[in-house]
N, CA and C of each residue as an Amber inpcrd file, in Angstrom:
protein
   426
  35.1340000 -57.7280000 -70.1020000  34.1980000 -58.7640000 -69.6970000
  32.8930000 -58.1160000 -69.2620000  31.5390000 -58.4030000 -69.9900000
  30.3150000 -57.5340000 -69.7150000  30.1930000 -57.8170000 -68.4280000
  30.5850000 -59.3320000 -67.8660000  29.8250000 -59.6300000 -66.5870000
  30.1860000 -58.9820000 -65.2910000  31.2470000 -58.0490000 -65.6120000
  31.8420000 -57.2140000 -64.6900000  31.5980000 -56.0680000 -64.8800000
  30.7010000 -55.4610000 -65.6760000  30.9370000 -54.2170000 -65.7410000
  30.5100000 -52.7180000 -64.7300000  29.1650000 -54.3010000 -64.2880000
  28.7170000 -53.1010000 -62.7750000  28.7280000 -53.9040000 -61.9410000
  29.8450000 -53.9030000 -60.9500000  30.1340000 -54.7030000 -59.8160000
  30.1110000 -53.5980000 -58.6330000  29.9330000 -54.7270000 -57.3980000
  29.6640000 -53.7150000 -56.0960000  30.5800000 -54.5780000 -55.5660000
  31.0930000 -53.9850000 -54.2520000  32.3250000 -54.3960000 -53.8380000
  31.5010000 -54.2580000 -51.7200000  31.8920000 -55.0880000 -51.5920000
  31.6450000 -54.8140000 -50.0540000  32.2920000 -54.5250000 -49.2490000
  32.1350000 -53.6180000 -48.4340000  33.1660000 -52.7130000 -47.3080000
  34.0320000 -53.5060000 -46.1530000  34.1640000 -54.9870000 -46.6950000
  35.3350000 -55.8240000 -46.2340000  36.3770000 -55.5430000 -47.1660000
  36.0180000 -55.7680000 -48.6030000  37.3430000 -55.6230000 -49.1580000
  37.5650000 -53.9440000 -49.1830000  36.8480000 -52.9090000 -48.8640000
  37.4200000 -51.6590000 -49.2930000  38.3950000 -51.7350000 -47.8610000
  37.9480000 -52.0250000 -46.4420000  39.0740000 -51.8750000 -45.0270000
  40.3390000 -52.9140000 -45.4970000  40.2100000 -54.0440000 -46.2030000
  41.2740000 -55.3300000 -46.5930000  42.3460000 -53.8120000 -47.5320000
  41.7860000 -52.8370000 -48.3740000  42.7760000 -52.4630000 -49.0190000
  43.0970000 -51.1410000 -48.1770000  42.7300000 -51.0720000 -47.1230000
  43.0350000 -49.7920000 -46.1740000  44.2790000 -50.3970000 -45.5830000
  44.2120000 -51.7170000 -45.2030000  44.8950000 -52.2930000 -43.7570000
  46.0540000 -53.4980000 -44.7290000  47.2960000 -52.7020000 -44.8680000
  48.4810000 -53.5770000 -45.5870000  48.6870000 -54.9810000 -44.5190000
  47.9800000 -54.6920000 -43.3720000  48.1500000 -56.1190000 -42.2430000
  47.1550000 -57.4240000 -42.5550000  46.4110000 -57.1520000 -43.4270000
  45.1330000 -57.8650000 -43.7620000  45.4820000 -59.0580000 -44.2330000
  44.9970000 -60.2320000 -44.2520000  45.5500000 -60.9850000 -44.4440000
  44.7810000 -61.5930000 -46.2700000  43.6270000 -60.2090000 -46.8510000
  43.6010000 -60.5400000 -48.0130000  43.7500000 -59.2100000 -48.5240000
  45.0230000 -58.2530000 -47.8920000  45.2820000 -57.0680000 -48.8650000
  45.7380000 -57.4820000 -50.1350000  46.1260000 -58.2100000 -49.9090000
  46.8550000 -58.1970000 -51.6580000  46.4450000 -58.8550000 -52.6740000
  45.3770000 -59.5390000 -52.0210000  44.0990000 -60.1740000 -53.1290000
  42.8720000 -58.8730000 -53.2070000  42.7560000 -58.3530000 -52.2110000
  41.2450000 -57.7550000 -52.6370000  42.3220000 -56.4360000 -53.2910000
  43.5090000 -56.0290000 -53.3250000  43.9140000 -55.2990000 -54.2590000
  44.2450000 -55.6420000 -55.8730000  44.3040000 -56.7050000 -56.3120000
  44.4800000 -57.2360000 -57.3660000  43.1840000 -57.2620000 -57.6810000
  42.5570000 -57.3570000 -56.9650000  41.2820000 -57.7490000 -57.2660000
  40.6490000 -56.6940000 -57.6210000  40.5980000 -55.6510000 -57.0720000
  40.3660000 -54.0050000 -57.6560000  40.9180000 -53.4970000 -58.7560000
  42.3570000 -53.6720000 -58.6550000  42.8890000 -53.3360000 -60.1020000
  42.8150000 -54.1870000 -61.0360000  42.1320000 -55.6060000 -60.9210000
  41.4450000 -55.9190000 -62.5520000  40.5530000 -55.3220000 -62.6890000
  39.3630000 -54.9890000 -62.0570000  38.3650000 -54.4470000 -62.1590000
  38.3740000 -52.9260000 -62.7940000  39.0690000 -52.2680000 -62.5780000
  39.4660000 -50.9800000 -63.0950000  40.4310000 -51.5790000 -64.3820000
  41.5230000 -52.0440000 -64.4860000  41.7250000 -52.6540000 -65.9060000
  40.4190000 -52.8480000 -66.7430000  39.4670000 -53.6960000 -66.3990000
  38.0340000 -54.0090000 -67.0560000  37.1710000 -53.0570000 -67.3430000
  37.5590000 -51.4720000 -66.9180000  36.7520000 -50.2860000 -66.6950000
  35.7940000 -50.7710000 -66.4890000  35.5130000 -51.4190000 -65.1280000
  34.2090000 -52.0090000 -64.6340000  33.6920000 -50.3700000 -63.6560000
  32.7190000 -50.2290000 -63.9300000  31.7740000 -49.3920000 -62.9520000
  31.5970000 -49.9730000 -61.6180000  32.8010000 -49.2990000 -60.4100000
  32.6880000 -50.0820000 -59.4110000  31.5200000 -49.4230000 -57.7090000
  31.0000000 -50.1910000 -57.0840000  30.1510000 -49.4190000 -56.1870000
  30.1880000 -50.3560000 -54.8500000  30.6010000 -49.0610000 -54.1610000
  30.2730000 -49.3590000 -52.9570000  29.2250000 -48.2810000 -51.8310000
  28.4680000 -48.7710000 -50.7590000  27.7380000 -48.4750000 -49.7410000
  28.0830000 -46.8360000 -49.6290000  27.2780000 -46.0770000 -49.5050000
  27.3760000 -44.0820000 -48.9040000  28.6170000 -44.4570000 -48.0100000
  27.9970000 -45.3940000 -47.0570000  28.5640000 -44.7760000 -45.6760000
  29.6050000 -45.5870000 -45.2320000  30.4380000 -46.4110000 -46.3670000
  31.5860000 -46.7680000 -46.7150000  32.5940000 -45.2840000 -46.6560000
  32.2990000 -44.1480000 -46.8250000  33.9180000 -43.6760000 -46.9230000
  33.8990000 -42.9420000 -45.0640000  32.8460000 -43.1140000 -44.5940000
  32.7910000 -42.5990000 -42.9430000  33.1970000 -43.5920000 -42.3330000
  33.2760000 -45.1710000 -42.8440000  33.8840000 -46.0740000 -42.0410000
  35.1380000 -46.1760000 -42.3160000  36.1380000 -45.6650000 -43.5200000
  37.0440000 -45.8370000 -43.9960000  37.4960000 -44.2890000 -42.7420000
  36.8950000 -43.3550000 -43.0080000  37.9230000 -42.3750000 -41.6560000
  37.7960000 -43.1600000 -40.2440000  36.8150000 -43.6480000 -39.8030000
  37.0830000 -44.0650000 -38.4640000  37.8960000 -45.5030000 -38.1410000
  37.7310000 -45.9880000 -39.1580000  38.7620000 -47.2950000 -39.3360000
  40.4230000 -46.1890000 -39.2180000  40.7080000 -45.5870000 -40.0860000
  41.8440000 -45.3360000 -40.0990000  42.7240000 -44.0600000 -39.2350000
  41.6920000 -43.8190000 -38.2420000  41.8150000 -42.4330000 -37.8460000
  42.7150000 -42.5310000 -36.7340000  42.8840000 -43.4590000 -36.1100000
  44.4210000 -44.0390000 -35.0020000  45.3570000 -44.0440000 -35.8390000
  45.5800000 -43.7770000 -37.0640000  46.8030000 -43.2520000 -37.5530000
  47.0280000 -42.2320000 -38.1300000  45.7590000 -41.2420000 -37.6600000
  46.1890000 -40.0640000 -37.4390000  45.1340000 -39.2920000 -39.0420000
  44.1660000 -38.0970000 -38.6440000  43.5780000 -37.6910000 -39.3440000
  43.7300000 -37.3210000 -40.3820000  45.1340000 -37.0590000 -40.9960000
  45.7790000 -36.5670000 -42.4090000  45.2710000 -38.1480000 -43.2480000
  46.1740000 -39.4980000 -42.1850000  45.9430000 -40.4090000 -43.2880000
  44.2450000 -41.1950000 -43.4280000  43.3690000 -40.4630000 -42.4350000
  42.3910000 -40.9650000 -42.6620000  41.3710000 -40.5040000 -43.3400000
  41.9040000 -39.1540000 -43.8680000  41.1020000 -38.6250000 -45.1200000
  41.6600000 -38.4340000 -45.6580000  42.8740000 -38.7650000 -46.0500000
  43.0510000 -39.5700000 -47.6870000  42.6570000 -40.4260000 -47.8680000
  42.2160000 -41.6500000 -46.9740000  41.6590000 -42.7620000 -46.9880000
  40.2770000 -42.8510000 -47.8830000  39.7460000 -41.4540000 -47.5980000
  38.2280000 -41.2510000 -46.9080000  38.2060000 -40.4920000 -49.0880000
  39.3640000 -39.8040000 -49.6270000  39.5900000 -38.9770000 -50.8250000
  39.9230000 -40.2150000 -51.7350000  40.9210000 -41.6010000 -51.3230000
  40.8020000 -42.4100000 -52.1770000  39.1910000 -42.9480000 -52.3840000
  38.5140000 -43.6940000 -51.2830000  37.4470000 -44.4880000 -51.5890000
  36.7000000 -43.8990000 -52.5490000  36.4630000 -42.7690000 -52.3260000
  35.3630000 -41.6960000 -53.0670000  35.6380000 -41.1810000 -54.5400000
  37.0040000 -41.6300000 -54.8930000  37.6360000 -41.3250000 -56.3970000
  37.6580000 -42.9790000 -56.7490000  38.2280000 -44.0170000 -56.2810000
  37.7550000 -45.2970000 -56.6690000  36.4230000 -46.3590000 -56.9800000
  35.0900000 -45.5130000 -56.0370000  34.1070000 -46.0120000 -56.2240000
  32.9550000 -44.8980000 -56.2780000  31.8300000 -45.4170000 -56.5180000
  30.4230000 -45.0970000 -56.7760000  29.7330000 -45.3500000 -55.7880000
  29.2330000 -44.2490000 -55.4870000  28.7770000 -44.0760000 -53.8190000
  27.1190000 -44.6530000 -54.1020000  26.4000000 -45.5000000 -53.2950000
  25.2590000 -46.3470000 -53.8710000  24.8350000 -45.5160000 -52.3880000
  23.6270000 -44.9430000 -52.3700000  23.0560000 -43.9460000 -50.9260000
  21.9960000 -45.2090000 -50.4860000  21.4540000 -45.1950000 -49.5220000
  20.4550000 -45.8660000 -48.4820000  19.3770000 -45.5520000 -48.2830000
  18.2680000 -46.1710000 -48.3680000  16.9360000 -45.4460000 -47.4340000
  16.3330000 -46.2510000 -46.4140000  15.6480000 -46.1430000 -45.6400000
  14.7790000 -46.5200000 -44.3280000  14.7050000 -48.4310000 -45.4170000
  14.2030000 -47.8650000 -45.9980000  13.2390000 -48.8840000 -46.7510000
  14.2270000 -50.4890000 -47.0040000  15.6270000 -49.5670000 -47.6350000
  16.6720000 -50.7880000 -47.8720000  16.9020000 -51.1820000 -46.7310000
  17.6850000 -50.5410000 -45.2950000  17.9360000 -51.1090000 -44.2730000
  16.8020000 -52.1030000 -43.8200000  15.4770000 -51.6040000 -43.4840000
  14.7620000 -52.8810000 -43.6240000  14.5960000 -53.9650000 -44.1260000
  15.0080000 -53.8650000 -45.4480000  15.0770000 -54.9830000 -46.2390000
  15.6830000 -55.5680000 -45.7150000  17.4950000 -55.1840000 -45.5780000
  18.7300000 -56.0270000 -44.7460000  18.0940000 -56.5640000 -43.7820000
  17.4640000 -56.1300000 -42.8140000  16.9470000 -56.4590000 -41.2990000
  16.4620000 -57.9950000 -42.1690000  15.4020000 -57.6160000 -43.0980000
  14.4410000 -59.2460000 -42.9400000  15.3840000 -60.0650000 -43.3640000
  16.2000000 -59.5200000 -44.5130000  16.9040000 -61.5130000 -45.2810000
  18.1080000 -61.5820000 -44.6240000  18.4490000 -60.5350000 -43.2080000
  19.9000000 -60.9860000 -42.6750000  20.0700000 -62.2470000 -42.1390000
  18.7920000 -63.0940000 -41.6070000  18.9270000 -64.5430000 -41.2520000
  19.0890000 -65.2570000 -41.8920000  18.8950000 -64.9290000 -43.6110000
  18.7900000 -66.1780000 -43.9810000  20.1330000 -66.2290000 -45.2050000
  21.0630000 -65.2840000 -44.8720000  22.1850000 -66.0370000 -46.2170000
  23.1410000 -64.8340000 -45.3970000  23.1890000 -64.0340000 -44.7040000
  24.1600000 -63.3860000 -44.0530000  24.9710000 -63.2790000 -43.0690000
  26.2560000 -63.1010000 -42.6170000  26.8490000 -62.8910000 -41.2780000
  26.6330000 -62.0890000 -40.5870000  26.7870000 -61.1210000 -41.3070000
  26.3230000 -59.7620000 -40.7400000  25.3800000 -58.7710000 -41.3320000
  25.0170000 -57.9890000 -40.3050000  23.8190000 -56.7300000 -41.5500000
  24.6040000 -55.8550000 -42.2520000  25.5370000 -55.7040000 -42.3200000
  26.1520000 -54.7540000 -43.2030000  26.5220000 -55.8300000 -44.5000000
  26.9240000 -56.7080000 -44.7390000  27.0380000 -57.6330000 -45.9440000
  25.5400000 -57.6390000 -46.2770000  24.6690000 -57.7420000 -45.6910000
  22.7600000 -57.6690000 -46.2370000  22.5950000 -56.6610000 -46.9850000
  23.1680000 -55.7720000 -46.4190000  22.7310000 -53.8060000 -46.9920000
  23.6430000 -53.9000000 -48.5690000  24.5780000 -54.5630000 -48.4700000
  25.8120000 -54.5200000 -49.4430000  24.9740000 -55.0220000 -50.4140000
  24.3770000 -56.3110000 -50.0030000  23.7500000 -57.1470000 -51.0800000
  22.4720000 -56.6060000 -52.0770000  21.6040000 -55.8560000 -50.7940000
  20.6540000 -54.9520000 -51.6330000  20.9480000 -54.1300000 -52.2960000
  22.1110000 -53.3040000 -51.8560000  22.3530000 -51.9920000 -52.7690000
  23.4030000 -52.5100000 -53.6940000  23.6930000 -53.4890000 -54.3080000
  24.1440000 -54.1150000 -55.4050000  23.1790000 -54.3970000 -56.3800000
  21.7590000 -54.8090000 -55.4690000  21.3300000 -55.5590000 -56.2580000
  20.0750000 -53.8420000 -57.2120000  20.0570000 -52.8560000 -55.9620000
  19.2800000 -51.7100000 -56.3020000  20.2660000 -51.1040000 -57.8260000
  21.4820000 -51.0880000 -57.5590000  22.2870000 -50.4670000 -58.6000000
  22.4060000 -51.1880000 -59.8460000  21.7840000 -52.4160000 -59.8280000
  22.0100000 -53.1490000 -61.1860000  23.2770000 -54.2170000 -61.3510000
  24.2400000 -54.1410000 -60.1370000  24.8820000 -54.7750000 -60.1350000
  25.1460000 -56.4870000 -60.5280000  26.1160000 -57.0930000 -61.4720000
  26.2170000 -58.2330000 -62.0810000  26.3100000 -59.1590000 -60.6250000
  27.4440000 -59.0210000 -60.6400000  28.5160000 -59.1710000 -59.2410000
  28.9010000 -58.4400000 -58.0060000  28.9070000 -58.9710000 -56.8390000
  29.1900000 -58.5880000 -55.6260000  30.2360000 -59.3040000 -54.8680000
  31.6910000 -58.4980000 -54.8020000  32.6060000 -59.1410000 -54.1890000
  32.7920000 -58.9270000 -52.5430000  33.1230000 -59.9790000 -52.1490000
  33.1500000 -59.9340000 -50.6940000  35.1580000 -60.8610000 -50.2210000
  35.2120000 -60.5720000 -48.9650000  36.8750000 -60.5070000 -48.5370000
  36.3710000 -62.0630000 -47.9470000  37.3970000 -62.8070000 -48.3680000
  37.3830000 -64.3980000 -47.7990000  36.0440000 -64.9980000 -48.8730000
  35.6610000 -65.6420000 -47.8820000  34.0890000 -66.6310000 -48.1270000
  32.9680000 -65.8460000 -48.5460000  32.8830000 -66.4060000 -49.6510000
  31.3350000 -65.3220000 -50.5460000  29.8810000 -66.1620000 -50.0240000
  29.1450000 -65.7530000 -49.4730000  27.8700000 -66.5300000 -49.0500000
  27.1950000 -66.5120000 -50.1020000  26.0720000 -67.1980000 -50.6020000
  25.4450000 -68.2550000 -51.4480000  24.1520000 -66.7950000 -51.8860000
  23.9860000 -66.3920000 -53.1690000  23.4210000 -65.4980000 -52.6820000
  22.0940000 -65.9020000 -54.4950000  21.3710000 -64.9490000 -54.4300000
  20.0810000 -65.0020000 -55.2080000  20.1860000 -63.8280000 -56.2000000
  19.5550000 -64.1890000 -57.3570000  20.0050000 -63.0300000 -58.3350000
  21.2790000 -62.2340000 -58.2270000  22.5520000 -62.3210000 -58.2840000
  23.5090000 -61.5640000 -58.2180000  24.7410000 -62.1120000 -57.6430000
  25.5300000 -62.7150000 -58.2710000  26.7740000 -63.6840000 -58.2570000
  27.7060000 -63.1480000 -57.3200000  28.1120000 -63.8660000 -56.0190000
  28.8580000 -63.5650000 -55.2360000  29.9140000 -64.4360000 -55.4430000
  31.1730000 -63.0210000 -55.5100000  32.8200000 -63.8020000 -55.5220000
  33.1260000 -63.5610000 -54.2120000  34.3010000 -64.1210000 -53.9060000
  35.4610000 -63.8230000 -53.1190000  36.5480000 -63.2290000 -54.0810000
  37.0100000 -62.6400000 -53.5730000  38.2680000 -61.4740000 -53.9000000
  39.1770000 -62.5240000 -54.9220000  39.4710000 -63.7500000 -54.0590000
  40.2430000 -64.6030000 -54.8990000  39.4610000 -64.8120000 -56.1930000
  37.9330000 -65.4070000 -55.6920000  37.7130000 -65.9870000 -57.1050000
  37.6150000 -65.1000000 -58.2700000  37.1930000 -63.6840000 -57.7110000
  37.3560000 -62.2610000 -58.9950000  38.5930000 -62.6970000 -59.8110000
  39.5820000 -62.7410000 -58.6160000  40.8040000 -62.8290000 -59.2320000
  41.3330000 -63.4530000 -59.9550000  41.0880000 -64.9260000 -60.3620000
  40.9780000 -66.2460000 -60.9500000  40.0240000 -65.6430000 -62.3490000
  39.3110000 -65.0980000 -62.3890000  38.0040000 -64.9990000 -63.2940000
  38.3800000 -63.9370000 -63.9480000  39.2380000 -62.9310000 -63.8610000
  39.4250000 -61.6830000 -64.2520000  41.0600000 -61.4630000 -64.6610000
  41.9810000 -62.7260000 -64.1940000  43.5160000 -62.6150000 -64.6220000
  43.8190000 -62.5020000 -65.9900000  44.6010000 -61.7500000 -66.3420000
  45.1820000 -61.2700000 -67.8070000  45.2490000 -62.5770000 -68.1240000
């Protein structure tokens, strides 16, 4: 499916597939492995695999850099500048929850990205089609 082929993924669903307690692990994992079925070019945020060790590091530093060795073999590291975080800062009022889903959105949209998946509720977004994990999943089932 072309419309997947450069998708960015937001660092809700990369912690949803860290945390088997999540209550959309097993969607935003299906949801990854169509995407890799699709040999979609997948990308997420630099400083996604430093949140993936400190997210996981109460269970102990072995499993939080493997954590830290998966993200970085599963995705495409999209880097940051002064310039993007600003960006996030201005349009975080107006379609975001948080500034880190803002930053997600720009550096999807810097990488060329089709699609941008997000964990639960996809906010309403401009040039660049936001799913939820489910709806990937619906859109992308064998």
């Amino acid at each position: 499916m072309e419309e997947f082929k450069r998708v960015f993924v937001s660092r809700g669903v990369v912690f949803d597939l860290c945390d088997e307690h999540s209550k959309w692990h097993e969607t935003s994992t299906k949801a990854l492995e169509g995407l890799i079925r699709l040999e979609s070019d997948i990308f997420v945020s630099s400083d996604v695999p430093t949140h993936v060790y400190t997210y996981l590091l109460p269970k102990g530093p072995f499993v939080a850099l493997e954590g830290v060795k998966h993200t970085i073999t599963l995705f495409n590291l999209v880097p940051f500048s002064d310039s993007d975080l600003e960006e996030s800062i201005r349009i975080f009022d107006s379609y975001f929850d948080n500034l880190l889903e803002a930053l997600d959105y720009i550096l999807a949209k810097k990488e060329g990205c089709s699609a941008i998946v997000f964990s639960g509720k996809s906010p309403a977004l401009q040039g660049i089609k936001a799913l939820s994990t489910q709806e990937l999943c619906y859109l992308i089932s064998p």
